[in-house]
C-alpha positions as semicolon CSV with decimal commas, in nm:
position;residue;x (nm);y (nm);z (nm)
1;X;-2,177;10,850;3,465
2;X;-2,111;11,224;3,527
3;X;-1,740;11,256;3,463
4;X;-1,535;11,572;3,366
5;X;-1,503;11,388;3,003
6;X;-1,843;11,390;2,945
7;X;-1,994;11,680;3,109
8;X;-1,738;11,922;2,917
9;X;-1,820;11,712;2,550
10;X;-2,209;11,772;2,652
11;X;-2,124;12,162;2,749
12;X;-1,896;12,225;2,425
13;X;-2,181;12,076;2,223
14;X;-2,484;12,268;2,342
15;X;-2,225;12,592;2,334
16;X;-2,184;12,532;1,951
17;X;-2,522;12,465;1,876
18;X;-2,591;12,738;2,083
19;X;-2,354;13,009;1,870
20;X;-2,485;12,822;1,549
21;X;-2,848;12,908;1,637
22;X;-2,776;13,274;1,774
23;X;-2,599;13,313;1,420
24;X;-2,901;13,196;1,194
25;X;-3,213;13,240;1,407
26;X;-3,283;13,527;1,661
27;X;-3,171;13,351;1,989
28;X;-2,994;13,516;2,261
29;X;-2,619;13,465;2,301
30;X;-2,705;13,462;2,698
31;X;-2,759;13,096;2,663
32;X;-2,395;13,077;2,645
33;X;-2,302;13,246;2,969
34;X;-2,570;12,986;3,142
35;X;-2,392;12,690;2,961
36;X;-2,047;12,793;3,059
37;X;-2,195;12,851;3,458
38;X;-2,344;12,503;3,387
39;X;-1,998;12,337;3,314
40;X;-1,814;12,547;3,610
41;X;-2,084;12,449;3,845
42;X;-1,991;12,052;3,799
43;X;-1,625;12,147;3,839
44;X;-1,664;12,236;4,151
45;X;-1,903;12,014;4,300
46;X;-1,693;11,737;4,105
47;X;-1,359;11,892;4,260
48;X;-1,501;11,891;4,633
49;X;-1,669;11,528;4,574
50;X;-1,462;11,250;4,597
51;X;-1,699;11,018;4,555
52;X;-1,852;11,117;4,257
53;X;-1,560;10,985;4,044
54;X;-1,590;11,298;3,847
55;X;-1,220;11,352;3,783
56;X;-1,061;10,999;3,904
57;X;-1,181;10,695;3,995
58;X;-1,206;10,627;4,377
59;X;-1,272;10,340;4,626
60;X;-1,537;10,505;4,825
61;X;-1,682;10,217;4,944
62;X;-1,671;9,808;4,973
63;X;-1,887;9,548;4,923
64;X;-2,203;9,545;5,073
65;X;-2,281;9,187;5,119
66;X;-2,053;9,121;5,356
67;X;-2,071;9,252;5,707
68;X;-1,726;9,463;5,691
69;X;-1,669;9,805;5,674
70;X;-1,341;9,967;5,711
71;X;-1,247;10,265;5,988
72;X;-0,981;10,546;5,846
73;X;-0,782;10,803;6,042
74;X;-0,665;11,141;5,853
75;X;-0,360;11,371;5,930
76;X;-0,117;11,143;6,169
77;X;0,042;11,060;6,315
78;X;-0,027;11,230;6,604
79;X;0,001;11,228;6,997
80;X;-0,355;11,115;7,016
81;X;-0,289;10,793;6,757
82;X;-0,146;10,631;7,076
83;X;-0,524;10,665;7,272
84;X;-0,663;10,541;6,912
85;X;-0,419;10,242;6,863
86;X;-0,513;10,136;7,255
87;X;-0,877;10,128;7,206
88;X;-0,853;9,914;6,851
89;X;-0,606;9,640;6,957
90;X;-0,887;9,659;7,299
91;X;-1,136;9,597;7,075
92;X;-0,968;9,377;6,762
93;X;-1,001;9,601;6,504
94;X;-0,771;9,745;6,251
95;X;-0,819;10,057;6,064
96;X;-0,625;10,207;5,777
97;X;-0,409;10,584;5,836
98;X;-0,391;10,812;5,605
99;X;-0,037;11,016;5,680
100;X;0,067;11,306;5,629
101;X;0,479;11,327;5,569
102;X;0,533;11,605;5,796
103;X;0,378;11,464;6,044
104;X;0,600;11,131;6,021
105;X;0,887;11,384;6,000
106;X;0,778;11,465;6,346
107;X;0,637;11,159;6,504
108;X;0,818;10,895;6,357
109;X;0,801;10,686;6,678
110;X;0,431;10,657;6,678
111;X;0,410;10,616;6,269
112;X;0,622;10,248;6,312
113;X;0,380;10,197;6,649
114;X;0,093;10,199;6,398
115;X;0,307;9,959;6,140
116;X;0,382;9,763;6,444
117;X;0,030;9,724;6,552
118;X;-0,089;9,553;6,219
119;X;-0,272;9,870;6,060
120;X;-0,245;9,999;5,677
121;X;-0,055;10,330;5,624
122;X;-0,108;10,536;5,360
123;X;-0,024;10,881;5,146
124;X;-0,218;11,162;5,269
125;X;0,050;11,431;5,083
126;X;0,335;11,584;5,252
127;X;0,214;11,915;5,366
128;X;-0,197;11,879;5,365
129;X;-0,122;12,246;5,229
130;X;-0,439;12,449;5,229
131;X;-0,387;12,526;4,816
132;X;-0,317;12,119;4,742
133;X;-0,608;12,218;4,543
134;X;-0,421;12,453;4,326
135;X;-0,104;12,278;4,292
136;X;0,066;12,182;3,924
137;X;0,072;11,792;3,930
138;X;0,425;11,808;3,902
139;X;0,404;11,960;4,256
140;X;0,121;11,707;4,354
141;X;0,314;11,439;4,235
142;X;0,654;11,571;4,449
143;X;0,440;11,587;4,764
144;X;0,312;11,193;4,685
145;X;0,700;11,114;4,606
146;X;0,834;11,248;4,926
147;X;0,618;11,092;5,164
148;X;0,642;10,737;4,972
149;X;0,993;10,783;5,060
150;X;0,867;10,850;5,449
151;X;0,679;10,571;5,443
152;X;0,909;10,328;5,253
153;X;1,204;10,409;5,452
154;X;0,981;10,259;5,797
155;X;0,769;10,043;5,649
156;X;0,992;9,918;5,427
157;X;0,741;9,938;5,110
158;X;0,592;10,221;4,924
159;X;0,237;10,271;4,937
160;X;-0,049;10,220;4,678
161;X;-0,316;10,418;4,883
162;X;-0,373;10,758;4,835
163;X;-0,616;10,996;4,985
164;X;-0,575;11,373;4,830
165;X;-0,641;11,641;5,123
166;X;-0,995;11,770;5,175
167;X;-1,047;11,487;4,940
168;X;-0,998;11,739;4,661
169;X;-0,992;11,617;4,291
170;X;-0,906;11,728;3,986
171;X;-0,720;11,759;3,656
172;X;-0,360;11,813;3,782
173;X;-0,429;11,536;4,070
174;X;-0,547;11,340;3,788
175;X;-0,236;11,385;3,613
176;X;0,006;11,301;3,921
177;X;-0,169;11,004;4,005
178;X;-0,146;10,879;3,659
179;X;0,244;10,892;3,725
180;X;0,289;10,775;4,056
181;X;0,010;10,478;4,012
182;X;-0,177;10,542;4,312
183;X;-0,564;10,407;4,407
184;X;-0,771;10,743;4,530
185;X;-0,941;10,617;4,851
186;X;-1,239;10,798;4,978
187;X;-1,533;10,728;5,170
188;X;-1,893;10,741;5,224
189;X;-1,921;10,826;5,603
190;X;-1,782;11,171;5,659
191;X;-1,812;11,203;6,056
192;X;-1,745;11,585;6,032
193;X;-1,523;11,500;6,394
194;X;-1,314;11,830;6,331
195;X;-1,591;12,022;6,259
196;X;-1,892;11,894;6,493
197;X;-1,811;11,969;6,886
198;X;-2,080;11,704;7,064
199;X;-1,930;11,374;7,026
200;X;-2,286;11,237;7,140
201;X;-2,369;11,430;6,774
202;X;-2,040;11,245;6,584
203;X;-2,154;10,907;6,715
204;X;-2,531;10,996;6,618
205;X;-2,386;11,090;6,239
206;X;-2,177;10,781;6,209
207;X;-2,434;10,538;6,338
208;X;-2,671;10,671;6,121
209;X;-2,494;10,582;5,821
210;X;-2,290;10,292;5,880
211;X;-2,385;9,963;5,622
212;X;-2,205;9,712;5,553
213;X;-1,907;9,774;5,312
214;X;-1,887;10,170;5,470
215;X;-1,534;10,364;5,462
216;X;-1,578;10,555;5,750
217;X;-1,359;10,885;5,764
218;X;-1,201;11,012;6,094
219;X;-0,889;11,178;6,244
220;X;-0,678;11,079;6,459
221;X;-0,613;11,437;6,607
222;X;-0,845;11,533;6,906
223;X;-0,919;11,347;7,224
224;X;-1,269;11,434;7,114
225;X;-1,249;11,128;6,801
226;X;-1,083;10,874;7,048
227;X;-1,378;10,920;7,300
228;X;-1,591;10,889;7,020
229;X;-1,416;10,618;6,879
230;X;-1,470;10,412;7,173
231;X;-1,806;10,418;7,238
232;X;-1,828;10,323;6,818
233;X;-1,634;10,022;6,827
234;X;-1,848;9,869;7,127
235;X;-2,121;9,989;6,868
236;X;-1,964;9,807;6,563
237;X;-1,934;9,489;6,779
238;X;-2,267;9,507;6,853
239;X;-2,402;9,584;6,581
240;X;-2,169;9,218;6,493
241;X;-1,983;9,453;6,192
242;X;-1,576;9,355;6,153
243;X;-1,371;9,625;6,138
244;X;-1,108;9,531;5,862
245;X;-0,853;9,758;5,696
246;X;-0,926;9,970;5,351
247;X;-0,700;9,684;5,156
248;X;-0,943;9,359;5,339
249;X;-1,257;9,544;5,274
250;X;-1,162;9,623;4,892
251;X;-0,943;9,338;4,780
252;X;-0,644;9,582;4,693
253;X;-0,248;9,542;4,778
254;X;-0,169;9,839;4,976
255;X;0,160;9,801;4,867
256;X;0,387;9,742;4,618
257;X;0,624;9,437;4,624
């Protein structure tokens, strides 16, 4: 498995046998600068891919003999959550949300409306800061803290779900998360919904990629997802999938007791 573990043992290796070689035959010390690029080329595609489990381990998807798959909503609460909570409970499906503290700051009416409805709430950070990236994990782990507290103080237990912003990874997320105890959650259906404008497209994405045991990624933050969102749950029933939360579809508490 390609973690950051292994990829920097392999790198440091070939570097020294590298230097050894350059000092006692005639090879070119260039080899270095392409082993180095090497190693910094998996840090960022590691960093930017949750999936790949390069940094931490993540729940990216379920299991895929069973015909579940599990529908997430990034960056609530939000005005819109109300459309999205009408059209699951129309359609008997619960989905997991991934929110940010800020935004329960602000909408704390609709954050207990999605605790009320029977759906899985979880730590998406406090900010969603555009550097989460680049913070310490002492800062990481303050921004996991405070919402916990957001999150506790409604639902009335702190969460074990965690999805980092961007779905960035790395050493100092690592770090916090070995504190705090959080499970990374990411997925293997990115719908691209805030970046794609046809919603005929987002459907077309998502349909083309849903299996059983998918974690499909969405936010709950346009009207364009919720009209999207509709016409996929008719799809999902159709296609005789069960919507189920992140915690059904991988046997996980999403709490702690």
């Amino acid at each position: 498995m390609l973690t950051f573990k292994n990829i920097s043992i392999a790198s440091a290796t070939a570097l020294l046998f590298v230097l050894v070689a350059a000092t006692l035959f005639d090879i070119s010390y260039s080899w270095c600068v392409l082993i180095i690029l090497f190693w910094l080329s998996f840090l960022v595609w590691g960093s930017s891919t949750i999936q790949s489990g390069f940094f931490i381990k993540s729940f990216s998807k379920g299991p895929q003999n069973l015909n579940k798959i599990a529908l997430t909503f990034d960056d609530g609460p939000h005005p819109i959550t109300l459309s999205v909570l009408e059209l699951l409970e129309k359609h008997g499906a619960k989905a997991t949300f991934f929110c940010i503290g800020r935004q329960i700051e602000k909408y704390p009416h609709i954050f207990q409306k999605i605790i009320d409805n029977g759906h899985t709430v979880a730590n998406h950070s406090y900010s969603h800061s555009n550097n989460f990236g680049f913070f310490s994990s002492k800062r990481v782990k303050n921004e996991l803290d405070k919402t916990d507290a957001l999150i506790k103080k409604q639902a009335g237990k702190k969460p074990t779900f965690f999805r980092p912003p961007f779905g960035v990874t790395n050493l100092h997320i690592k770090k916090a998360l070995q504190k705090t105890k959080h499970h990374a959650i990411g997925w293997n259906v990115r719908s691209l919904d805030t970046a794609i404008e046809s919603e005929k497209a987002i459907l077309k994405r998502i349909k083309a990629r849903l299996k059983p045991g998918s974690i499909v990624l969405l936010h709950d933050t346009s009207k364009k997802t919720a009209n999207v969102l509709e016409q996929l749950l008719i799809y999902i029933k159709n296609e005789k999938f069960e919507a189920v939360t992140v915690n059904q579809l991988i046997n996980l508490e999403p709490y702690e007791d």
